[in-house]
N, C-alpha and C positions, 0 to 999 in steps of 0.2 A: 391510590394506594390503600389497600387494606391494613388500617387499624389495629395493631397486631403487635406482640413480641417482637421488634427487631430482628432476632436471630433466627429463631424457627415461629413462631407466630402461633395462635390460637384459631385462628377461623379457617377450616379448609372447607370447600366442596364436598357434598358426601361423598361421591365419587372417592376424592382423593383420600379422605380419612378412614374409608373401607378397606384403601386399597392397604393403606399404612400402616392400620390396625392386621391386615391379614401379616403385612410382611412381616409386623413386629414380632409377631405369634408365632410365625413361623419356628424355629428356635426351640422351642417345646414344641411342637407337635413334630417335628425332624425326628426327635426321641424315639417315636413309633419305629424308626426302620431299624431302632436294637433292639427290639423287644420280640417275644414270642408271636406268632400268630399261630393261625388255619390254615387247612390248605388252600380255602377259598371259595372253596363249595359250599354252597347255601342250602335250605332244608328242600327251597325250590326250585331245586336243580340248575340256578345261576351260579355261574361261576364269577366271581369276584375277582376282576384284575387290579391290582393295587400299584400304581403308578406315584411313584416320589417326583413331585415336578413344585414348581414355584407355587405361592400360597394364592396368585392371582389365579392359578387355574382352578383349585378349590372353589372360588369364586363362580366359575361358569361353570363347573360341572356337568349341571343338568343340559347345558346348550353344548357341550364337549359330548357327551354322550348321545344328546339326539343327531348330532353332527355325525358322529361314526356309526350310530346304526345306518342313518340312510345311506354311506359311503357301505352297507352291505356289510357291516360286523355282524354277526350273529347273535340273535335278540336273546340267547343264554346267557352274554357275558357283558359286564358291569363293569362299569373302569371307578375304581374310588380313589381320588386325586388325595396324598398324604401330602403334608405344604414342606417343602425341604426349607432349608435355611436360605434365607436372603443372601450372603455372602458367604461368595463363593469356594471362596478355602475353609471354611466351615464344613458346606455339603459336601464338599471333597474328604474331607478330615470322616465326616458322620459314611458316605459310602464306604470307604478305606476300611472302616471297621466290621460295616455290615460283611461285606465281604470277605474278610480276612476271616472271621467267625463263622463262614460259608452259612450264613443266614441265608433260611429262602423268602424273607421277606424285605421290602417290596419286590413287587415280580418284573418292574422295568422303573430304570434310572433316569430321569431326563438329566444328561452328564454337560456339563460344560466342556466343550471343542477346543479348551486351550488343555484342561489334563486329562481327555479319553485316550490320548495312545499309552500313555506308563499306562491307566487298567489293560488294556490289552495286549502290552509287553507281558504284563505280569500273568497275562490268558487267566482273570477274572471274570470275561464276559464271555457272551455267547456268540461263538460264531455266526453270523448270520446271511454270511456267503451261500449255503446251502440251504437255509431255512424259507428264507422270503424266498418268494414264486419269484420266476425269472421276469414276468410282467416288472416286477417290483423292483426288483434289482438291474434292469435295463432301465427303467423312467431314474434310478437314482443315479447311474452311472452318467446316463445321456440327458437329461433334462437340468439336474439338480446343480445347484453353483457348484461347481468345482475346486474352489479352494474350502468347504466346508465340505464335502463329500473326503477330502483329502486328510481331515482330519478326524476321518470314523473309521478309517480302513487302517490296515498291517503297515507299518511303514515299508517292512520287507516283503510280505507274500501278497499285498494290496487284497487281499480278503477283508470285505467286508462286515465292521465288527458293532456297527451304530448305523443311524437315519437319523442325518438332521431336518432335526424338527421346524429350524427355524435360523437364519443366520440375524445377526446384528449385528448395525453400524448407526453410528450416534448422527445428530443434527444438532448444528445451534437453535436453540428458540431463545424467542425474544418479545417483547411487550412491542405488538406494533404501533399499539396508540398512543404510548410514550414518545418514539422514535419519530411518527409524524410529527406531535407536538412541536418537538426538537426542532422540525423542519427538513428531515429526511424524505426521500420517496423510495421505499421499500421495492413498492412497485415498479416503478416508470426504471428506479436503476437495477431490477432483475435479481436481488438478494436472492429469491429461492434458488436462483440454479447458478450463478456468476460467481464463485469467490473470491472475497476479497486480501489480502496480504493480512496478516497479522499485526505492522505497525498501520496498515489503513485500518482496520476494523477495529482495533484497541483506542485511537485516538476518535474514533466515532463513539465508540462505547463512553469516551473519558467524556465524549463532549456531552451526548443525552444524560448521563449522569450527573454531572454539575449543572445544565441547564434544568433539571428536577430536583436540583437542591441538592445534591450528593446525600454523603454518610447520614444527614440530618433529616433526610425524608426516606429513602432507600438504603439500605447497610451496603449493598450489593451493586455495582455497577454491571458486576459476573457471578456466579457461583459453576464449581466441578469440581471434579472429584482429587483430591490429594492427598488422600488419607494415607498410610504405609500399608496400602494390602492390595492384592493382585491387580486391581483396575487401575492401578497407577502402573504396574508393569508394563501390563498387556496392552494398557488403553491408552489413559489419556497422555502421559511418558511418550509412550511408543508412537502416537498418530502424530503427534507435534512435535517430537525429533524425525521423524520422517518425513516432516513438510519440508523443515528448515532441509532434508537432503541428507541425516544423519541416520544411524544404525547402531542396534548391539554390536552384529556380526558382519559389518560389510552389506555386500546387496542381496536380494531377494533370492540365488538363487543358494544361499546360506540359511533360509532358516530352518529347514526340518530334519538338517543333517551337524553332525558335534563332530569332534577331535582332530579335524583339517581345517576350520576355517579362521579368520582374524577378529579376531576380538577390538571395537574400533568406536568405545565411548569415552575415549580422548578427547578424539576430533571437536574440532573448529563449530561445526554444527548440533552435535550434541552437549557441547557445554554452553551454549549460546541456546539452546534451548531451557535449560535450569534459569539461565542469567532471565532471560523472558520474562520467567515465571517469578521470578522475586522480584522482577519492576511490576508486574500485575499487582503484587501483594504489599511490598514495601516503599515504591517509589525511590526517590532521589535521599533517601533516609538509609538504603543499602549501598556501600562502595562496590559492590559486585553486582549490582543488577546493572542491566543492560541497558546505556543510555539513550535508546531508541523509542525505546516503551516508556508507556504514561502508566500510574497508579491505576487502577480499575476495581481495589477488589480489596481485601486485607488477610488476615494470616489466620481466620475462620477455616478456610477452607481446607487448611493442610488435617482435620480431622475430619474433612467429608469424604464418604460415600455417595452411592446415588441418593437413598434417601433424603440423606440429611442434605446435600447439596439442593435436591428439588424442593423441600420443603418450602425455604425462604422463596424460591420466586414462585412456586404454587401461591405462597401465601400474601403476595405481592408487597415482598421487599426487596427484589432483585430485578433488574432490566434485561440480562441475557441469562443463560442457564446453555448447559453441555451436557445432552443426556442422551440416552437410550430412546427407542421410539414410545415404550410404554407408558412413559412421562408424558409423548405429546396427546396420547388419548387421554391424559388425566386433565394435560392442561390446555387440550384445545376442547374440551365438553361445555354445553353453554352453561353451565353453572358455577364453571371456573374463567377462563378469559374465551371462549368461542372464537369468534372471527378475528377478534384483538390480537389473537398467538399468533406470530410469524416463525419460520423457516426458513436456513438457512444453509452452506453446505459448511463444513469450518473451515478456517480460513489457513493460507499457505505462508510456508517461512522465505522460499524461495521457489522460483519459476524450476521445472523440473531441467530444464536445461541448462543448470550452474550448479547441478546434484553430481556428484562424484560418482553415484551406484546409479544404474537406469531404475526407470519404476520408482524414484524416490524426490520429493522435491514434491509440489502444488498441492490442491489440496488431499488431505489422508485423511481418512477413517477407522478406528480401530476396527478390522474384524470380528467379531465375538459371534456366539451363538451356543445351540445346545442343542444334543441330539438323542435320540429315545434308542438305552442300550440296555439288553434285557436279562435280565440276572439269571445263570445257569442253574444257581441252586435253585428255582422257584419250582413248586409242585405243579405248575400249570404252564409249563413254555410255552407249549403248539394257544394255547390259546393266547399269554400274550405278543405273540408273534403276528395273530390275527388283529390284534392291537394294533401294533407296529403298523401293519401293512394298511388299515385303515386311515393312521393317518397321513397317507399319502394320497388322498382323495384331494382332488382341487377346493371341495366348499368344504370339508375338514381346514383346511389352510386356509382360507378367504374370512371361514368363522375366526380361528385364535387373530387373524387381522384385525378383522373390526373391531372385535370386544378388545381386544389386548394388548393391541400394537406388534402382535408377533408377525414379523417379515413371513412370506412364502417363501420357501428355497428354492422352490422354481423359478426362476425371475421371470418367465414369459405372464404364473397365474397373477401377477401385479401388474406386470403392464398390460394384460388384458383386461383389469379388473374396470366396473367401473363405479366411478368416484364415489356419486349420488348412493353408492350402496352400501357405503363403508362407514357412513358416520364421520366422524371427527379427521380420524387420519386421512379421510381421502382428498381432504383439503392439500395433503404433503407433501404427493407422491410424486412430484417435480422433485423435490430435493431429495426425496429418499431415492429416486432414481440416480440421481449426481454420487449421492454417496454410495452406491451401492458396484458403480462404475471406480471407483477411487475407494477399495477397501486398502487397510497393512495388517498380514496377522500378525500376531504373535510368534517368537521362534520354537515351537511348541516342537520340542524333542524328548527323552524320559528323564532328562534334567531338569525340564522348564521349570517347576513346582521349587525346587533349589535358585534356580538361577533367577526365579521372580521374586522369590526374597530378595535375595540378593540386591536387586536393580529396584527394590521400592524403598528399600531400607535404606541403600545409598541417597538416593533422589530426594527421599523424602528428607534426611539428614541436612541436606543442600538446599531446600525447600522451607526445612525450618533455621539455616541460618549456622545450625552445628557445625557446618564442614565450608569451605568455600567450593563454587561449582569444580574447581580445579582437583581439589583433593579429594572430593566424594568419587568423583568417575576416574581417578586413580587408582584409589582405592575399588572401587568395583572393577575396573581394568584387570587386577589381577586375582580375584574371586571367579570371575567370570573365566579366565585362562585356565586356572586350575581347577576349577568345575568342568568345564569342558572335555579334560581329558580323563576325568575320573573312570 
């Protein structure tokens, strides 16, 4: 264990303290997309594309830019990475405005795939049905994942209005040389691709944690995300009421459509998922936590985020961690735990055959991702449209992989990749496989944005002990009904 703050710790990897000094910056420098610019043109006739994307791609720029010239960008235009906000209703909040004030700067959004269809209800963005070359728009239509391709088009005229850049779906990681210690086989019992149930994996988590001393050497049995803000709607809420076989809306073939369906976070399954999560937190100290589950964790968590969640086991005082894949290149680097870091897929509430909605029950993943949509005010569309289309190049994608952790949206350019080339992540890609097969989105329709308040606000109220699981998702039962039909 590193020596450290208990909570968030002082000694990170450079890697990871690069990575968390860009996010933290991000936030001021997001500012740039209210502000005046140029049109982009330079004295040497480079045209300058100004792409608002996460502060990690700031980071690689120069290997983002060598990456698309040879993908055939045109060696006049420059892509200059502005860092948007780390959280995500933030840079939703910071676009909303740029937009609404028909700024033409930045000249493309990298938008989060849970609220690009309200921008394009609201026809803020650029169509780009008829822009991208048909090459471009057949490899998206027929190659590209299809439930992220699904959420950059019309919901009504299925035009084409995004390219995602990149879908995500989270992995447990975990300290494997603890877990050994413990007397576990990571290996020999198949953790990276096999999941395990929820009351097995928790009482495994309870047991490496006390056999390393618990709270007194580790604060962390687990750390993830429960903070009251959309990752708790979208994510981690959503992928673990979906294990247990529960729903906002009923079943899958309800989420991208409102005012017909059942509103259904009553149920048996989704209050039993809240109940979960306050025996994670509180143990046999809460009369509402679910008397199945062991302590693993304490009530830190319900103000984490990604960062602040990764922090503690980056800094080695957590044994599991739920995160994003860009976490596992921070903490699978050899200057953070290398070969030490395990993978895992996460774990299920119920076998999918005792789920009530098909498609729902064993393991789930939250969907997420983000997709490059291109602002109509900008002085320069046909060029970043060339942008766009760029990076659709397979080593355009294979780059944001290696350096980033950013998934391909092709699923074939990952599982043809190979391993040996990727660095750190390619150690993963069994489990990122698993989870990539077992995604849940989000019920992303032009309410979501309302209705994920909604459902983090409730949760988290239940989460912090304000409400019992009963009367938070009553009380959202009927928030959710009457948002619905608004």
């Amino acid at each position: 264990m590193v020596d450290t703050d208990p909570q968030t710790g002082s000694t990170e990897s450079d890697v990871s303290r690069r990575r968390f000094m860009a996010a933290a910056g991000a936030t001021g420098a997001a500012m740039g997309i209210a502000g005046c610019s140029d049109d982009g043109g330079d004295d040497d006739g480079t045209t300058t594309i100004r792409l608002s994307a996460d502060a990690d791609f700031e980071e690689i720029s120069d290997e983002i830019n060598d990456a698309l010239q040879a993908a055939g960008l045109s060696e006049d235009i420059d892509v200059d990475v502005l860092p948007g906000d780390f959280e995500t209703d933030s840079r939703r909040e910071d676009y909303q405005a740029a937009l609404d004030a028909n700024r033409g700067d930045p000249d493309i959004f990298m938008m989060d795939s849970g609220w690009t269809i309200p921008f394009i209800l609201r026809e803020q963005l650029l169509n780009m049905e008829a822009e991208l070359s048909d090459d471009v728009v057949d490899r998206v239509r027929s190659e590209y994942l299809e439930a992220s391709v699904s959420t950059a088009e019309h919901p009504e005229s299925g035009d084409l209005y995004g390219v995602p850049l990149f879908p995500d779906y989270p992995v447990m990681q975990y300290r494997k040389d603890l877990v050994e210690e413990a007397g576990y086989d990571p290996e020999g019992e198949n953790w990276a691709t096999e999941p395990m149930s929820w009351q097995e994996w928790s009482e495994m988590v309870a047991d490496v944690w006390e056999y390393h001393g618990g709270e007194d050497e580790y604060r962390y049995g687990f750390t993830t995300q429960a903070d009251a803000y959309e990752g708790l709607a979208c994510c981690t809420f959503n992928e673990t009421m979906s294990s247990f076989g529960g729903a906002y809306f009923g079943g899958r073939e309800n989420l991208f459509t409102r005012g017909d369906r059942p509103v259904t976070v009553t149920e048996e399954p989704v209050v039993d998922t809240i109940r979960m999560m306050r025996a994670f937190m509180y143990g046999d100290d809460d009369e509402e936590a679910h008397p199945d589950f062991p302590r693993i964790t304490n009530d830190d968590i319900v103000q984490y985020t990604e960062e602040d969640a990764r922090e503690p086991f980056t800094n080695g005082n957590a044994i599991f961690h739920r995160n994003w894949p860009y976490s596992v290149v921070i903490n699978g680097e050899d200057d953070a735990f290398g070969e030490d870091l395990g993978t895992m897929p996460l774990p299920y509430g119920v076998d999918p055959s005792e789920s009530q909605y098909d498609g729902l029950g064993g393991t789930q993943h939250a969907l997420g991702g983000w997709h490059l949509t291109v602002n109509p005010n900008s002085s320069n569309v046909e060029a970043a449209v060339e942008v766009v289309e760029a990076f659709v190049d397979d080593d355009v994608m294979l780059t944001l992989f290696e350096l980033n952790g950013n998934i391909p949206p092709v699923p074939e350019v990952m599982e043809n990749a190979d391993p040996d080339e990727l660095g750190a992540i390619g150690r993963y890609l069994d489990t990122l496989t698993v989870a990539a097969d077992n995604t849940i989105p989000r019920p992303v329709t032009d309410v979501w944005p309302q209705q994920a308040a909604q459902v983090y606000q409730e949760v988290h109220d239940a989460y912090t002990q304000e409400k019992t699981p009963d009367e938070a998702m009553a009380d959202l039962q009927e928030q959710l009904e009457t948002s619905d039909q608004d």
